[in-house]
Structures are given as structure tokens and as C-alpha cells.
C-alpha positions in Angstrom: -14.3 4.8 21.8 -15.2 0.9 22.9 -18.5 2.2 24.6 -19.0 4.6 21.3 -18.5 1.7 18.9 -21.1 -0.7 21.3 -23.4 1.9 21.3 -24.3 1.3 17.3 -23.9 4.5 16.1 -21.3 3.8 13.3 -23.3 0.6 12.0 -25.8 1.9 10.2 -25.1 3.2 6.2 -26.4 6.6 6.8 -24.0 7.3 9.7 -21.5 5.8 7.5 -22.5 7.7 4.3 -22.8 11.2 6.1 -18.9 10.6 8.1 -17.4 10.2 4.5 -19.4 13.2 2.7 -17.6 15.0 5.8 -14.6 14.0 5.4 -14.4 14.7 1.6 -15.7 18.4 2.1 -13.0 18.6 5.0 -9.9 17.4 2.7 -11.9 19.9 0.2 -11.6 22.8 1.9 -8.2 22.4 3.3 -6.6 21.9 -0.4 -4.8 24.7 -0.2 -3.3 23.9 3.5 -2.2 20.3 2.3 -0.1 21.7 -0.4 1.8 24.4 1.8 2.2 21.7 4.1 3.8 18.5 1.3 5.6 21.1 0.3 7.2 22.1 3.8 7.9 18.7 4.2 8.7 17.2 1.2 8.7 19.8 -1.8 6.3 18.9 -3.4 4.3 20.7 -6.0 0.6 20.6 -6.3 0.2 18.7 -9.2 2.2 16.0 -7.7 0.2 16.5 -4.3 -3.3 16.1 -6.3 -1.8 13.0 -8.5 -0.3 10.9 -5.2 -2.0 12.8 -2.4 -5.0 14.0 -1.8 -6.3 14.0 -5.6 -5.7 10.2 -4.8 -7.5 10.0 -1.7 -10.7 12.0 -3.5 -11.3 9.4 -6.0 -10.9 6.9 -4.1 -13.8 8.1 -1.2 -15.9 8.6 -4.3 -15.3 5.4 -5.4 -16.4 4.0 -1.9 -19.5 6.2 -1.7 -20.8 5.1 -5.4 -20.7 1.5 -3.8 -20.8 1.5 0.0 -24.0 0.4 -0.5 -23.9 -2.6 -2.5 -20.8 -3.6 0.0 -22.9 -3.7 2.9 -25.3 -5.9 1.4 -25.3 -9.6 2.7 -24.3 -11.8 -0.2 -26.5 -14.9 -0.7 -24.7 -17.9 -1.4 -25.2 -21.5 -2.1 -26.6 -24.2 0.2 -25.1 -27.7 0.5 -27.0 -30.6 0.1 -27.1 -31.9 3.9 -28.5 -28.4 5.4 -31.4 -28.0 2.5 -33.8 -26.1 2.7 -31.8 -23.5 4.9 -30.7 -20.0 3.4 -26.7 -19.9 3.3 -25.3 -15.3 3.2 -22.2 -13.8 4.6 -22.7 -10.6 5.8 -19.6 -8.1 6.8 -19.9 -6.6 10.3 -17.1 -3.7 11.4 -14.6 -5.2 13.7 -15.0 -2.6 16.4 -12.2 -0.1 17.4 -9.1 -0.1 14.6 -5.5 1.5 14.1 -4.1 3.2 11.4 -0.6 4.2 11.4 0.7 6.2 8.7 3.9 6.4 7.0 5.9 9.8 6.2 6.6 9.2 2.5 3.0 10.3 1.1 2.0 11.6 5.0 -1.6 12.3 3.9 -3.3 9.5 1.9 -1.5 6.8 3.1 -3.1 8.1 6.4 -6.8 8.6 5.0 -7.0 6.0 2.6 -7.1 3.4 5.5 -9.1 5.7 7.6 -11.9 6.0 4.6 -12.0 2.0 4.5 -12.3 1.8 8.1 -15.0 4.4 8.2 -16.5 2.3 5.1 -16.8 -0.5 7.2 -18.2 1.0 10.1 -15.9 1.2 12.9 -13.8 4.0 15.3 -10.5 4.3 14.3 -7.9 5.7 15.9 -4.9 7.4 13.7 -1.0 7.6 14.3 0.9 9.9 12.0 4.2 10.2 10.9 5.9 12.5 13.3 8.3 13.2 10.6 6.0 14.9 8.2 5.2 17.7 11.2 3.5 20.1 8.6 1.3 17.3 7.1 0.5 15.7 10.4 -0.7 19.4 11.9 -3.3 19.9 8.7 -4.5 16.2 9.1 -5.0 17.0 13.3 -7.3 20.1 12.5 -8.9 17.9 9.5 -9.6 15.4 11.9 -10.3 17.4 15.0 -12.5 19.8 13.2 -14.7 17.2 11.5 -15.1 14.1 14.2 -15.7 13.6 18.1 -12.7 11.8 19.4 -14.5 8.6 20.6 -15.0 8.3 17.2 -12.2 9.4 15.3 -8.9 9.9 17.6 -6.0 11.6 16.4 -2.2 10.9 18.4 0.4 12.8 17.2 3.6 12.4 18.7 6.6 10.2 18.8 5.9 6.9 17.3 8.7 4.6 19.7 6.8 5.9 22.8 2.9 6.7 21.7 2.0 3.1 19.8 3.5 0.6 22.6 1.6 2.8 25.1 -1.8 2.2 23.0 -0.9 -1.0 21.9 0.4 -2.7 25.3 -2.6 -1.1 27.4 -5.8 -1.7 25.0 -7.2 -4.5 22.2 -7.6 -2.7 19.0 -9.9 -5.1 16.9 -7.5 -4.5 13.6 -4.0 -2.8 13.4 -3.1 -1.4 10.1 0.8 -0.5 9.5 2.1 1.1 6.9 6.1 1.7 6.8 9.3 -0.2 7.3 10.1 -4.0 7.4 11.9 -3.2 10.4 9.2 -1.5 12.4 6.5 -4.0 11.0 7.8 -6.9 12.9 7.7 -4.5 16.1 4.1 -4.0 15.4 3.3 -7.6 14.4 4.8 -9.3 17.6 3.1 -6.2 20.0 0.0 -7.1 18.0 0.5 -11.0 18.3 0.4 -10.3 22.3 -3.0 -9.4 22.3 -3.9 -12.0 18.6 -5.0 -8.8 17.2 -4.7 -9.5 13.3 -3.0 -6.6 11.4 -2.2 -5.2 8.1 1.3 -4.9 6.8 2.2 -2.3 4.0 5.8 -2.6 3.7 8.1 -2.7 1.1 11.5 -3.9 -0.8 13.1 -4.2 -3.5 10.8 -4.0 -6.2 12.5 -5.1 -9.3 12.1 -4.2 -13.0 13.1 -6.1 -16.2 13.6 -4.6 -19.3 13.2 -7.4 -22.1 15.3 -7.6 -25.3 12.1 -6.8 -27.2 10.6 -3.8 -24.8 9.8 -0.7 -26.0 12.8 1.3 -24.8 11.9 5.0 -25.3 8.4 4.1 -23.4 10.5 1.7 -20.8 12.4 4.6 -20.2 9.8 7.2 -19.5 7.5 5.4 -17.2 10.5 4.5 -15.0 11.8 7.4 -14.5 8.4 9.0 -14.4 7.9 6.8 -11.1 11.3 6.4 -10.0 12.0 9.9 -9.4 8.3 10.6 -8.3 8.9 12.4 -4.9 12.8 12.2 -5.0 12.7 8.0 -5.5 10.6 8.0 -1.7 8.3 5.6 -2.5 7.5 2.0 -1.6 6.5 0.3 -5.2 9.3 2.5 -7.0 11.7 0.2 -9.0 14.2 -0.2 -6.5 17.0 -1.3 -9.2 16.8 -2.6 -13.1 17.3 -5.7 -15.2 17.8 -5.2 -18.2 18.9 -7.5 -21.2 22.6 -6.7 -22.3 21.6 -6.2 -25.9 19.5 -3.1 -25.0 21.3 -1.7 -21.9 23.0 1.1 -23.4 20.2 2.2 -25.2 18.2 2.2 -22.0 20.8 4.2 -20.1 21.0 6.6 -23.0 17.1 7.0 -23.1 16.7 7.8 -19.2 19.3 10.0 -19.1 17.2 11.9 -21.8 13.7 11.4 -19.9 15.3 13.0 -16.3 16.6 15.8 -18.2 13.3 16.3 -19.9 11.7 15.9 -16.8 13.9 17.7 -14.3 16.4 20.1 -16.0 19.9 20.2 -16.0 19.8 20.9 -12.2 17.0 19.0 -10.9 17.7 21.0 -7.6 16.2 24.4 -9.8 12.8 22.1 -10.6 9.5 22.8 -9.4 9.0 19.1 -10.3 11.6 17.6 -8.1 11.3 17.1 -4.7 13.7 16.5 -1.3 14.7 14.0 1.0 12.3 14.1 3.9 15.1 14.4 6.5 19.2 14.3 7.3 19.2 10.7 8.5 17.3 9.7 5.2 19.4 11.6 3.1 22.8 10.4 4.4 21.8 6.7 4.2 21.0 7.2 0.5 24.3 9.4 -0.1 25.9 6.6 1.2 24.7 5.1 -1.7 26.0 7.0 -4.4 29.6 5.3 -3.7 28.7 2.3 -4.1 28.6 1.6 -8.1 29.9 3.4 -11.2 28.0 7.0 -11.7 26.0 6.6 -15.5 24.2 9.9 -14.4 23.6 12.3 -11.4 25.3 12.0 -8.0 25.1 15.6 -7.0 24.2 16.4 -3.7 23.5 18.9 -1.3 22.8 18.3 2.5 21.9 21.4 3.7 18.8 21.8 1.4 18.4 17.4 1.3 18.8 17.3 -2.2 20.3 14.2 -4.2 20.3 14.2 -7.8 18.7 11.3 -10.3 21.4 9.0 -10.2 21.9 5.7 -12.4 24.1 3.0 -11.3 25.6 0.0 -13.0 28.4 -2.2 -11.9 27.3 -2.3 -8.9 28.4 -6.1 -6.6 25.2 -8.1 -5.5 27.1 -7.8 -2.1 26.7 -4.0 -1.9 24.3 -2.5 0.7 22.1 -0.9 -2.0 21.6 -4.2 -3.7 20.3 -5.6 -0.6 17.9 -2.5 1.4 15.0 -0.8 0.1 16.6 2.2 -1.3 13.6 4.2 -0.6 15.7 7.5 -2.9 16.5 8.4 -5.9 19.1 6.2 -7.0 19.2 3.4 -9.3 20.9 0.4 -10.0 21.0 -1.1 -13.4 22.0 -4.3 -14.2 22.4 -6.1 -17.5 21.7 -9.7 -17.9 21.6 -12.6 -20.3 19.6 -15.2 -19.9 16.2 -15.2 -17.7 17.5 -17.9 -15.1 20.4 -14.9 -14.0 18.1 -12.4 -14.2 15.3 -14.4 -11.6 18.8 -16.0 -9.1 19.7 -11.7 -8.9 15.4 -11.7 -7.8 15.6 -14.7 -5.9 18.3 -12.6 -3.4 15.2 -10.5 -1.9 11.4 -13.1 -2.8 8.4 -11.7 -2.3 8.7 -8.0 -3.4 6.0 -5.6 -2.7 5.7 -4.9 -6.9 7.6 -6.0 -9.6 7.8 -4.4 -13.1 8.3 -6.1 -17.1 8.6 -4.5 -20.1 8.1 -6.8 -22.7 6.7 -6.5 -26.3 5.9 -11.1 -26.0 2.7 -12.1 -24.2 4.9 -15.2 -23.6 7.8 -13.3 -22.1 5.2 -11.5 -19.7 3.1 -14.5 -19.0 6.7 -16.4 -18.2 8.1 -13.6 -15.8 4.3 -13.3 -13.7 4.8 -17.0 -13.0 8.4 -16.7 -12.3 8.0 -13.8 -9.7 6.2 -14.1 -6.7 4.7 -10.3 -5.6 2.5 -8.5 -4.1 1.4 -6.7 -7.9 2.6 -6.3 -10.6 2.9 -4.3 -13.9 3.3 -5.0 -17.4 4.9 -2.2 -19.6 4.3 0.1 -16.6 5.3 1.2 -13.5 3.5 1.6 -10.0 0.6 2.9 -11.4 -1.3 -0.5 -10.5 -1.6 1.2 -7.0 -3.8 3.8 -8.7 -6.7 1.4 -9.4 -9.2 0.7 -6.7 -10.7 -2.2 -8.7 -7.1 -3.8 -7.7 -5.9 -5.0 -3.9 -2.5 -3.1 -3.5 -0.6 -5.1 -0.8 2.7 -7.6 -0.1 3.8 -10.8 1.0 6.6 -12.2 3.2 8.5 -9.5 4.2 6.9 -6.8 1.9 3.6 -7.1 4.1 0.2 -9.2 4.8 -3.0 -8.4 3.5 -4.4 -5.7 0.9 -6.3 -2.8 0.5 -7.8 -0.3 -2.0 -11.7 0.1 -3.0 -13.6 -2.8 -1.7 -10.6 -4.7 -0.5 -10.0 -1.8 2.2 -13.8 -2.1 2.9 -13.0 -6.1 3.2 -9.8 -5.3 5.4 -11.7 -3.4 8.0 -14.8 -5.6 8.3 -15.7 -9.4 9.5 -17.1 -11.8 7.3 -19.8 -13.4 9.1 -21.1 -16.6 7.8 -24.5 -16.6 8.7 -27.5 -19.6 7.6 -31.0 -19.3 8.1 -33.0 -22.6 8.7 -37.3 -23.0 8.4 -39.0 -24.8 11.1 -41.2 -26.3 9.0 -39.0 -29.4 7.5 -37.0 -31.0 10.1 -36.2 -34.8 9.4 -35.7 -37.2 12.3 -32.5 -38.7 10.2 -30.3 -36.0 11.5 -31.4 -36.9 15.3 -29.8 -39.5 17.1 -30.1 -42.4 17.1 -27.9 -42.4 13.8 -27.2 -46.3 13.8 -28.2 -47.6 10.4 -28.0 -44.5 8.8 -24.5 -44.6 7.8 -24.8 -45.5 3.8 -27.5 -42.4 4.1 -25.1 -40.4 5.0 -22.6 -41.5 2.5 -25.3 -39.7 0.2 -25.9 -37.1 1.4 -22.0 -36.2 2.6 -20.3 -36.6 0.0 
């Protein structure tokens, strides 16, 4: 793959161009495939599949095609006074031979979106699923296999504890992108910090939501469960637990216990809308869960078929274990609160969250809680769908990751930003040659 990359062959925009138009008609063609195989792992339907999946991943290659070309393009910028007349551009250069490991919450697009910014920018990348999502990773290896030589795009299944120290221990990857657990993200970080490789972290955490005294409850209430309970609570940027003023708490429980019924039926476990825990271990960390506050709704479960029902919690302690680990199911704390400073000391527990949610009808309540709240995005009378944007970098900070992607800023993420200035030989004044005695109050001038 190194001697691939140094050849040139992935530089030019035609190369890059024609690998993505393959790639698109390769996810095209398989549509069918990547639905039977979400649904194996995670039930799934296809609506959901084209909305979070590879519907996602479609628009956002076409997004990238429409302007790969305009992203490739040096940009000119300004000269400063002491190297006048020279040209000042940065150009963006791919950084050579990349990783991409996936996750096995959304097994496909959180695989491919990284893999169509590193294509994007040009280099080889080399891809790590989820072995944990079996039925997605075996479409995305005959995707993959089907469409690219490996010494340009290599695909490694396998066990992710063994297979990524033996790449990472034994060879340089110019980038590492990571996307999955706080836990396994330092692993990566410190195995990449060996070798000063510079990495990508998509983590997560506890991504809180408030609820103001003012918000639009019925809406409040539909957009969080909407996103919540999106792929049975398995996702990174879903409200992880709730804030919510006392004087509108009751209404709020009252109004999502109405939306998940709307949504999912009596017995969620009968919905075609409603999906599973990916595995046993997952789903006995979250049913531990279920013990651990007073039940408002839900808390049926079933192990054999690794279903857990839409569950609402309140008085749950600040002490419990599902106040203080990324629940990463469908369960939800609520919590009612007075004033903003007790609302921000419950936030303050877990700083830096990978999203964080307001409802608010006051431009100065929502202006006052995106100053208060470090994170990596953020929503205002919405939920997670800021991820769905690729004008916008999706990414953490602290513990809920480094760096961004998305659009251009995957583009950005895979690529060097070379500064790059262009002098003429035709001016070349003797006052920047030695001897510089007596020139100092000139240079005052001109330095300045």
C-alpha cells in the first residue's frame, strides 16, 4: 500500500473522482444486501437503514463529488509585509496510508463515511470493522473486495484486541481514525502516540438535554424520543439522560410516554420500527440499568431475542452507575431541576460531552446554555440531527473525542495543509542580507 500510495496514482482528481463514482454504484447495487444484513444484526428496518445508514452515506459522497474539486484547489492567501512581492497558498496534500476503524452501532456508514473522506483526499486506507456486526462487516468485505485492489483499499476483518495492535505495532499509518468507546480510544491513542501518528477520536458520553420552563413540550417530546429510541437508544449523540425544569416535568413525562406509544406500539417488541440490542453483554449492562431508578414507563425485557423496552427513569442518585457511563440503550433518565446553576453542577459531573441538547422558546436562554456548555455540537430545539449536515464538523472534545469530520472537514481530516510561498527573482533587496547592523529601526518597520 506504501509503494501504491508513492507511486502517485491516488493524487490526481480523476483517480479520485472515478474511486468514489465506484464506490457509490457498489453501495448502490448492494442496497438490498445492506438491509438483510442491519437487520441480522441489529433489526433494523429499511427506512431506518436509508435515514442513518447508507441513505446517509449516499448524500454525503454526493456531497463530496459536487465539491471535490473546489477542495483540492490551493487557496491563495495573503502576503505579509516583510516577504512582498512573494505569492502566499496552502495547498492540501493526502497524508499517505490511513486507518479507519469502525464501530458496530451504525456498522456501515460510520465505516464509509471516513473511508469516502480519505478517498476524497487522496490516500490508501486500510478498514477495520466491527467484528460484532458479522452480517454488516461480510457485505462491506465483498463491497470492498469487489470494487478496489487491496494496496489500495484493504479490508481486515477479524477480532479487533488482536488485528489492530498487530497493524498498528508493526507499521506507521500516516492518520488513524477511531470510532467507538472512551475506553478503547485511549488504547488506540497511546498505540498511536508510539509511532506520533496523529489520530481521530469519535467517542462519546453523556450527552445531556435540557428542557426549559418555556420549551415547547409536545415538540420537546417528539424529537427526543424520535432520536433516543432510534436503533434501540445505540447511539453515540442520543440524549443520554434529561434536564428538565420542575414546573414542566410531568407534562414532559406524560408527553413521551404518548410519542413511544405512537411510535412503537404497546409492545415495542411487535414493531417493525424498533430495533435490538446488538449483543448479550450489551444487553445485560443496560438491564442492569433498569434497577437503578423509579420505572415512569417501559422496563420490559427479553434476553433471548435482546429486546429492552423504552424506559423512562426519574429519581435516579447522581451516584448511580447510569448517571455516570454512556448508556449507549434505550433507557432514560429524567431529572427535574430549578435553577440553571443545578442544572450545569449535574453537567459539570461528565464536561466535554460529545452533543448536548436545549429546548428553549428564549434566544437568551439558548445563547446562555451554548456558553455554559462546553461540547462537541450542539442542538437547539432538536436532537442529533446536527450530525446529518455535512456543512457542519461532527466531532468531541476531552473524553468524547479529538478532531471532526463530515463534508469538507472529513476532506480536511484526511489531508495535510501545506503552507506553500512563491517568491520572483526579479526583486531581491540587499536589506535582508547580512550584514544587518544598522538596520534594526528598518526592521521595526517592516516587523511589526
Amino acid at each position: 500500500m506504501r509503494q501504491y500510495f508513492d507511486s502517485g496514482i491516488t493524487k490526481p482528481y480523476a483517480f479520485r473522482k472515478q474511486q468514489l463514482l465506484a464506490l457509490k454504484q457498489a453501495v448502490v447495487v448492494h442496497e438490498e444486501a445492506i438491509y438483510a444484513a442491519l437487520y441480522t444484526d441489529l433489526k433494523k428496518n429499511k427506512e431506518e437503514c436509508w435515514v442513518t445508514e447508507n441513505g446517509f452515506f449516499l448524500a454525503e459522497l454526493n456531497d463530496t463529488l459536487n465539491h471535490l474539486r473546489q477542495w483540492m484547489a490551493a487557496e491563495s492567501v495573503r502576503t505579509n509585509l516583510l516577504n512582498l512581492p512573494s505569492g502566499s497558498s496552502v495547498m492540501r496534500e493526502p497524508l499517505g496510508v490511513v486507518l479507519a476503524i469502525g464501530p458496530w452501532n451504525y456498522p456501515f456508514q460510520l465505516l464509509f463515511t471516513p473511508l469516502l473522506g480519505a478517498i476524497a483526499a487522496g490516500n490508501c486506507v486500510v478498514l477495520k470493522p466491527s467484528e460484532f456486526a458479522p452480517a454488516t462487516a461480510a457485505v462491506m468485505q465483498q463491497i470492498i473486495t469487489s470494487t478496489f485492489p487491496p494496496e489500495y483499499i484493504l479490508y481486515v476483518p477479524g477480532d479487533g484486541a488482536t488485528v489492530i495492535p498487530e497493524m498498528m505495532n508493526h507499521f506507521s499509518f500516516d492518520h488513524v481514525f477511531y470510532t467507538g468507546s472512551t475506553a478503547v480510544g485511549k488504547i488506540i491513542y497511546k498505540m498511536a502516540a508510539e509511532r506520533l501518528v496523529p489520530v481521530t477520536l469519535e467517542l462519546g458520553g453523556k450527552s445531556p438535554c435540557v428542557v426549559e420552563s418555556d420549551a415547547n413540550i409536545n415538540i420537546a417530546a417528539k424529537r427526543i424520543v424520535m432520536t433516543k429510541f432510534s436503533n434501540a437508544g445505540q447511539m453515540c449523540v442520543a440524549p443520554d439522560y434529561i434536564l428538565v425544569h420542575v414546573s414542566q416535568k410531568e407534562k414532559l413525562v406524560a408527553a413521551m410516554k404518548e410519542k413511544i406509544v405512537q411510535f412503537f406500539g404497546e409492545r415495542a417488541e411487535e414493531s417493525d420500527n424498533y430495533g435490538r440490542l446488538i449483543n448479550n453483554k450489551q444487553f445485560d449492562r443496560v438491564a442492569a440499568y433498569l434497577s437503578q431508578g423509579n420505572l415512569l414507563f417501559g422496563g420490559r425485557k427479553d434476553r433471548d431475542s435482546l429486546f429492552i423496552e423504552p424506559t423512562l427513569l426519574d429519581q435516579v442518585s447522581l451516584d448511580a452507575s447510569v448517571m455516570n457511563e454512556e448508556i449507549f440503550g434505550p433507557v432514560l433518565p429524567i431529572l427535574p431541576f430549578t435553577t440553571p446553576e443545578e442544572a450545569r453542577a449535574v453537567i459539570a459531573r461528565h464536561p466535554n460531552p460529545l452533543a448536548f441538547y436545549v429546548f428553549t422558546a428564549s434566544t437568551a436562554k439558548e445563547q446562555y446554555w451554548l456558553e455554559a456548555v462546553p461540547a462537541g455540537g450542539a442542538c437547539i430545539n432538536n436532537a442529533s440531527w446536527h450530525l446529518t449536515n455535512p456543512n457542519l464538523p461532527f466531532g468531541g472534545r476531552g473524553f468524547s473525542g479529538t478532531g471532526a469530520y463530515h463534508g469538507r472537514y472529513s476532506f480536511d481530516t484526511f489531508s495535510h495543509k501545506k503552507a506553500v510561498m512563491k517568491t520572483p527573482t526579479w526583486f531581491d533587496p540587499a536589506l535582508k542580507y547580512p550584514p544587518l547592523k544598522g538596520k534594526l529601526k528598518l526592521f521595526k518597520w517592516i516587523i511589526r
